[in-house]
Structure formats: C-alpha cells, structure tokens
N, C-alpha and C positions, 0 to 999 in steps of 0.2 A: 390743592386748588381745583378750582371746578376746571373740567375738560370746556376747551372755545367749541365755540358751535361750529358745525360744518365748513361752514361757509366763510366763516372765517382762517380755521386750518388750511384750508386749498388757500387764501390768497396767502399767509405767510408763508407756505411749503413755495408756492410760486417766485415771490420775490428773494427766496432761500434759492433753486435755481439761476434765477437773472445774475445772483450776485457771484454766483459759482463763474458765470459766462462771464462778465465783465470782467470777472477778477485774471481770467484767460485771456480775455480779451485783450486789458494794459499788460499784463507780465509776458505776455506770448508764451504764457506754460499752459501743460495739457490741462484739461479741463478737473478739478477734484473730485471724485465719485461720493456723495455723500453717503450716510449711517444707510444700513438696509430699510430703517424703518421707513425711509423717503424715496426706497428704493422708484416705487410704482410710479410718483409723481415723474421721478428724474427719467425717468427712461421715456413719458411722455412727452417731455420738454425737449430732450435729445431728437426725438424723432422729430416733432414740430420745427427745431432749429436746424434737420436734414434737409428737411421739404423747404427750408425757405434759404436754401444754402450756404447755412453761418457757418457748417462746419467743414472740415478741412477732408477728403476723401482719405479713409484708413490704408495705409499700404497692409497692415496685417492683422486680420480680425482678431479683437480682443483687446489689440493696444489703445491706449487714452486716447481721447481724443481733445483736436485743436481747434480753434474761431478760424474760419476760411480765411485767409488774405484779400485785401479790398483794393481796387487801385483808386477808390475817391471815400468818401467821407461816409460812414456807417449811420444810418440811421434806425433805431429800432421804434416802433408805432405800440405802444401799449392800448391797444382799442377794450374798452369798458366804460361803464357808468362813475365811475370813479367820485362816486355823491357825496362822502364828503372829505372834508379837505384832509383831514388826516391822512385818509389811505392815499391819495396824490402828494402829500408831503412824505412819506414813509420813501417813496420813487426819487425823491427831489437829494432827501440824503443820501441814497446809491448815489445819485451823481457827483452831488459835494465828495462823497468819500474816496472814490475816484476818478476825482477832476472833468467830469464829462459835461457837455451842455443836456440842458433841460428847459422845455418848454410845453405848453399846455392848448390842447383845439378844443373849446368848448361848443359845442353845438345848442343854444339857444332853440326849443320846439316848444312851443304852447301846447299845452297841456289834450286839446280837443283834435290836434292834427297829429302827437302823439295816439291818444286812440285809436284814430281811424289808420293810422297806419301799422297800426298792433293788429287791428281786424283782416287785415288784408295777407297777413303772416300765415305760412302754411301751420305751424300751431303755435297760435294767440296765446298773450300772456293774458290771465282773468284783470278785467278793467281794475278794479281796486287794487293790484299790485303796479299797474300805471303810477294809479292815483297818488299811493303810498310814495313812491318814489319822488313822485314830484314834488311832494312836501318836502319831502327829506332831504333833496339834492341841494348841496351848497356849489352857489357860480364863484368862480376866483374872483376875490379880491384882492384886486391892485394896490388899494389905497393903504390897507391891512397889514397886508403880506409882502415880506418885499419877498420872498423866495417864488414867487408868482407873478412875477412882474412878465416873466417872459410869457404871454397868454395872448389868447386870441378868443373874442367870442364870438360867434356866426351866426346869425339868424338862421334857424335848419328848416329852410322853404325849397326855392330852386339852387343848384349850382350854377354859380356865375361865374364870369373871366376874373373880376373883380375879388372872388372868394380866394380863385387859386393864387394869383400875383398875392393876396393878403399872405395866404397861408406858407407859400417860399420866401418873405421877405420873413416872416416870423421864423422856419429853418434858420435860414442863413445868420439871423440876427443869435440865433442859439448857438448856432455853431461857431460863429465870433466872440460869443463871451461865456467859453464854459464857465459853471459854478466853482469858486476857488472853497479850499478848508477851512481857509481863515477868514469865511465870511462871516459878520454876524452870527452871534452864537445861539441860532435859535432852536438847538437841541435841548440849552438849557430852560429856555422858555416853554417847551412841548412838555421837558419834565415837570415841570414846577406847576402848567396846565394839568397835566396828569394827576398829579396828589391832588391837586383842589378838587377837578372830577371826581377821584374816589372818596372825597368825606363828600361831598354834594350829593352824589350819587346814594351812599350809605346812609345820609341822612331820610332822601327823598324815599329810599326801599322801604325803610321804617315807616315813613308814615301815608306811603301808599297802600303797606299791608295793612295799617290799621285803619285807612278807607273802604279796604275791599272786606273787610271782615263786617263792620257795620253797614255795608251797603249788602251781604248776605242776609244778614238778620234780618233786614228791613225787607227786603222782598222774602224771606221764609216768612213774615208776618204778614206777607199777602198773599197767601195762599195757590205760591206758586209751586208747577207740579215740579216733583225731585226730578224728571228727565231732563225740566227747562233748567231747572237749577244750576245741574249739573255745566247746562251748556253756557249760562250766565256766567260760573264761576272762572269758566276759561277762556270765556271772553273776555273777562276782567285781569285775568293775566297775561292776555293778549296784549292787552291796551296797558299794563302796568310796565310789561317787556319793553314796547316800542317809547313810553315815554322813559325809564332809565337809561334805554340805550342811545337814545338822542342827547341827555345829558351825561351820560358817561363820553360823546364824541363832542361834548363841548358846545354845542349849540346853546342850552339855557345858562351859560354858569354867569353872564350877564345879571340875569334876574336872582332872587333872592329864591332860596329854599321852596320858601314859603306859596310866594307867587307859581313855583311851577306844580307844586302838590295841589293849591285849587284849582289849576287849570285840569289836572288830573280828578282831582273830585266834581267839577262841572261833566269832566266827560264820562265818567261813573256812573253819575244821574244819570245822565243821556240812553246808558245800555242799562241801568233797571229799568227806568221808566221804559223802555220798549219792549221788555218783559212785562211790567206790570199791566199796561196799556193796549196786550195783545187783543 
C-alpha cells in the first residue's frame, strides 16, 4: 500500500503515544516502550510529558517510567486545528476505550481576522494555506454527532469573563459524564463510512484522471509553452489531491459521484483557462 504522507504519519505516531500514556495512566503500570521504529517520536513525547510534569521522577536511570500522581482531576489540552471531524473523533475513541471524559473548544475566527493575525506572526503562514483551511475546517456538530455533544464554540475575538465560566462549566460537565464503551456503536458507523469513501473516492480518482488528461490536450492545442505545461499539470494534481482527499474524510459522500467530478471539472477549467488566458 502507498506510504501516508507526512503529515499524516506524525499525527497517528502521536495518538500511538497518548494511548501508551493513558493506558499507564488507568493501569498505574510503567509506561510501554514502543517498536524502535517510533523510537524518535516517543522520546519526544516523553520529554514534552517531563516539561509538563506527567511523569513520575526516575529513582534509577533507565528504569520505565510512570504518569506522575495528581491530587485533583488530570486534564490533558490537545491544542491543534483538528479541521475535520474525523481526526477529533479518532481522540474521542481513546476516551471511550478507556472510559475517560472528552470534550471539544472550538474557536469560531472569521476568515479576514485569521489573516491579519497570521501577519503579525513572527513567521506567517502563506495566505492561501489560511484560506485552504478555512474551507476545509468542519465546526462540531451537535445535532449530527452525538459523540460531540460535549462542545463549545467561542467566537475568537476578545477573551471575556463570560468565555472562561463557559469554558470550566464545559470541564466540569466532561468530567461528570465520562464516555462509557457501551455507548452507541459509532465505530461501526466510521467503518461502514469508510468503505463507502473508498469506492467514492475510487470512483471519483478515475474520472478526475480522465478530466485532467483531456484538459492537457486542450491546452497542448493551445499552444502553450512545455515550461507552463509542466506547471498546469501539477497544479491539476494539486487540485485533484485536495478534492479526493476532502471526499476520502467524508465531506462530499452526501452528493453523488457525479456532482463532485463536475465541480472538479468546473475548477479544471478555471486553472487552464488562466493558462490559456495568460
């Protein structure tokens, strides 16, 4: 099978750790050292959960180590963009699987106060990966989802008195009703989500390729130069990547096949015709 991209590897290696910790965390046993291949991640995670005091001070170097002792209620912050629901439901089953509470702080920012507060960053992220995002980012659905119920979402302007009483009634309300195993079986719903994505998705690859191969032709018969070509071709598999990968996390499977290949073949046009039109 194909190797996952980057970026995706670091966040399963990561939630591959958490679950090492928790699993330490309820059995009160030493932490498990995973395979060397994870070596590098784990020893960053170790050192991170040093600095923030989870673990227990080594009486002799080398021995395993333990989750520190708490004398009130452990809270851990997963702070990320967490855009769509899947990667925050992947979090939500750590908890169901042991019994922990779970709840979600969504930060609500318009798209133009995002900006300007990217500019001000000592190094800004390029505007169009903003932009990107904001499309992409799915807000919890309460109505939806029940595993999301426990949510909050904030308007991200000023911090007010009113945000922080919101945001400890939301704790507390998590900490009084951790996620039980026998909730709603909506493992089996993710998988069964999942095979429909992969014929969806397999369908849509097919006949995205055979839009990007006839939207070459058409601009090689407009006499564009082999450099731009070049740079058309990969920007069409820019744009073919990001729309499978939105339908592989489930976003389109609402719509029909069909419906999401012309919204793909409308934005096709869009990047010849700005070749062609140069």
């Amino acid at each position: 099978p194909p190797q996952l991209p980057r970026w995706k590897r670091s966040r399963r290696e990561l939630l591959q750790c958490l679950e090492r910790f928790l699993q330490a965390l309820v059995t009160g046993e030493p932490l498990s050292v995973p395979p060397a291949a994870e070596q590098p991640g784990w020893e960053r995670f170790l050192a991170c959960c040093r600095g923030q005091g989870l673990l227990a001070p080594q009486e002799r170097h080398g021995r395993p180590e333990t989750p520190a002792a708490t004398a009130g209620p452990l809270y851990l912050i997963l702070d990320d963009n967490f855009y769509y629901q899947s990667m925050r439901y992947e979090v939500h089953q750590l908890a169901r699987k042991y019994s922990l509470s779970f709840c979600q702080l969504f930060l609500d920012c318009p798209l133009e106060r995002c900006l300007q507060r990217n500019r001000l960053r000592s190094h800004p992220l390029p505007d169009q990966t903003i932009c990107l995002m904001a499309r992409k980012i799915e807000m919890p659905d309460l109505k939806k989802n029940a595993w999301e119920q426990n949510s909050l979402i904030l308007k991200s302007f000023d911090c007010a008195l009113e945000d922080d009483e919101q945001i400890i009634s939301l704790l507390a309300t998590a900490l009084e009703n951790p996620v039980k195993q026998n909730e709603e079986n909506l493992e089996q719903k993710e998988a069964d989500r999942a095979i429909c994505a992969a014929s969806a998705v397999h369908q849509a690859d097919q006949m995205c390729r055979r839009i990007i191969s006839q939207a070459m032709k058409d601009a090689k018969g407009k006499n564009i130069l082999p450099s731009e070509m070049k740079s058309l071709a990969e920007e069409l598999n820019r744009l073919k990547a990001e729309f499978l990968e939105d339908l592989r996390q489930g976003n389109n499977l609402k719509n029909e096949t069909c419906s999401v290949t012309s919204s793909f073949q409308h934005e096709a046009t869009n990047v010849v015709n700005k070749y062609i039109f140069k």
